[in-house]
C-alpha positions, 0 to 999 in steps of 0.5 A: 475646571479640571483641565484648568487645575492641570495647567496650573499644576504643570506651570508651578512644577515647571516654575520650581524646575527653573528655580532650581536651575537657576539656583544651581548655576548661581551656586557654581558660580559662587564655587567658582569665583571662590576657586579663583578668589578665595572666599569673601574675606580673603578677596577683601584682605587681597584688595585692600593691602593691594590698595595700601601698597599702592597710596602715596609713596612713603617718605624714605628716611635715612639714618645720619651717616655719623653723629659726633657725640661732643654736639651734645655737650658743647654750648653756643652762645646766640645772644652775643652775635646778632646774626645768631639771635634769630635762631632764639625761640625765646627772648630769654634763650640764651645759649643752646646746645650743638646738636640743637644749634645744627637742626635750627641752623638747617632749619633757618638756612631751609627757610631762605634757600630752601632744600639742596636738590643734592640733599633730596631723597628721589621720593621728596624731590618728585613729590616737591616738583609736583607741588611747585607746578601746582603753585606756579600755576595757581600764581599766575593770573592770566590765561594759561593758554595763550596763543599767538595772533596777527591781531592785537585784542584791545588793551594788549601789547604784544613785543616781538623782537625781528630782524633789523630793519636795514639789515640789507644794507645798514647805514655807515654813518649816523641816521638822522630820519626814520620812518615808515610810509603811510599805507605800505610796509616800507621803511626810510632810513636816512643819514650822514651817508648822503642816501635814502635807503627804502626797505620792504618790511617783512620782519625776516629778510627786509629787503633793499627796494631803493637807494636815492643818493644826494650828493654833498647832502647829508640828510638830517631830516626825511619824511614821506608826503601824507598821500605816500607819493614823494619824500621830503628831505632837508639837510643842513643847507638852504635847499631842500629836496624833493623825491617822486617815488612814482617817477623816480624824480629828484627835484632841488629847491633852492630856498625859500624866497625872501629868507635868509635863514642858513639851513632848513632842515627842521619842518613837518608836513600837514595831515591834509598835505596841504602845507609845509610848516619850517621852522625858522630864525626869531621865532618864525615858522615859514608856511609853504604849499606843498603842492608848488612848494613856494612860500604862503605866510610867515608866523611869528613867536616871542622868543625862539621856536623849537616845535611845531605841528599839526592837529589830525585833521591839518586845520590847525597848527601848534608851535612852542619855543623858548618862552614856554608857550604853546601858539594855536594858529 
């Protein structure tokens, strides 16, 4: 018992020791913090001007450079003129005072125009800036960042202004056809200048790939075969041509067999490429393979025939003319 009262006397004497101790090194502490701060009052007094020299920047204001004493006593009447009557505050207002007149036509003319950027002070301007930024941005309703893709999402159009298509080697004449193969980047461009021009389509340089000139045959219409093999082209004649792409082959066919027609040069090509669909005199749409290119039956319409086409699958075919009606075949 007695060695045990003994310890505990010595753990308590060591325990007061620290506590002394430790309140010794927070008191240093505290002189310290006060020699570099100041007391408690002084260090909250320091902080807070600090924080109030640096809120929201004050407004500048600048006193008139001069002030014309005879505004006061001069009156303007703003009921005769009917540009001056919306400056009223009330209907009964009749005629108001220069100095009044002034401040309501700066304050009409702000609410149109807005401020000048001249008549900004540095401060209103930055702070004006930062509240427009802020408006534009809570105007828009799309997405704020955007970037650019290859591919278009769904219900996008997305337009980009390239190179021109001929650019290699434009046209010095009128172009009558345009259009693009089925399966590559490649562009015909046909005209009055007798050639059909072929381009490579990269939206930067669009080269020149090839010239296929017909003499004494402006081209009024051209079109690439479904399976991108052959170029049609017809002009204001009864023969037509037919280009191979692969072999590199013009072939002329004279006409249509049986038809006196002076020219052929309005015809589509079926989706199936199967069929070629003329457009003839009296109301007839000639039907021809496009394989042999001979004739294979005529269709005949009440009035004159202005259209014709086919539906995707090439197992129809529709044709309109001049009484109005669209013919199914």
């Amino acid at each position: 018992r007695c060695r045990r009262s003994t310890m505990l006397r010595k753990r308590f004497r060591l325990d007061s020791a620290l506590s002394k101790g430790g309140w010794k090194e927070k008191r240093e502490e505290g002189r310290l913090e006060a020699l570099v701060f100041g007391d408690e009052e002084e260090l909250v007094e320091k902080f807070g001007a600090r924080d109030s020299d640096s809120g929201e920047d004050k407004i500048e204001t600048k006193k008139p450079a001069w002030i014309d004493e005879d505004d006061e006593k001069e009156k303007v009447e703003i009921v005769k003129k009917k540009r001056l009557r919306k400056l009223r505050v009330a209907a009964e207002e009749r005629e108001v005072d220069g100095a009044t007149y002034s401040a309501r036509l700066r304050k009409q003319f702000e609410r149109v125009a807005g401020t000048p950027a001249w008549a900004e002070l540095k401060t209103q301007r930055a702070i004006s800036d930062d509240e427009d930024d802020d408006d534009s941005l809570l105007r828009q309703s799309g997405k704020l960042l955007a970037s650019k893709s290859d591919c278009l999402s769904p219900g996008v159009i997305d337009i980009r202004q390239m190179k021109h298509g001929n650019q290699a080697k434009p046209a010095n004449a009128v172009i009558q056809a345009l259009e693009f193969h089925p399966t590559n980047r490649v562009l015909l461009v046909g005209g009055f200048h007798k050639t059909i021009d072929l381009f490579q389509i990269d939206g930067k340089d669009n080269p020149h790939v090839q010239g296929i000139h017909f003499d004494r045959f402006p081209i009024y219409s051209a079109h690439f075969t479904p399976d991108g093999r052959q170029v049609v082209a017809t002009s204001r004649r009864r023969e037509f041509y037919v280009y191979d792409l692969l072999a590199g082959k013009a072939t002329r066919i004279p006409g249509i067999r049986g038809r006196n027609e002076r020219s052929f040069e309005n015809f589509v090509i079926s989706p199936d490429n199967k069929y070629l669909a003329f457009l003839g005199d009296d109301g007839y749409v000639l039907l021809l393979s496009n394989k042999t290119k001979q004739w294979i039956a005529n269709m005949k319409m009440n009035g004159t025939v202005t259209a014709v086409t086919f539906s995707p699958d090439g197992s129809y075919m529709l044709s309109h003319g001049s009484d109005g009606i669209v013919y199914v075949w």
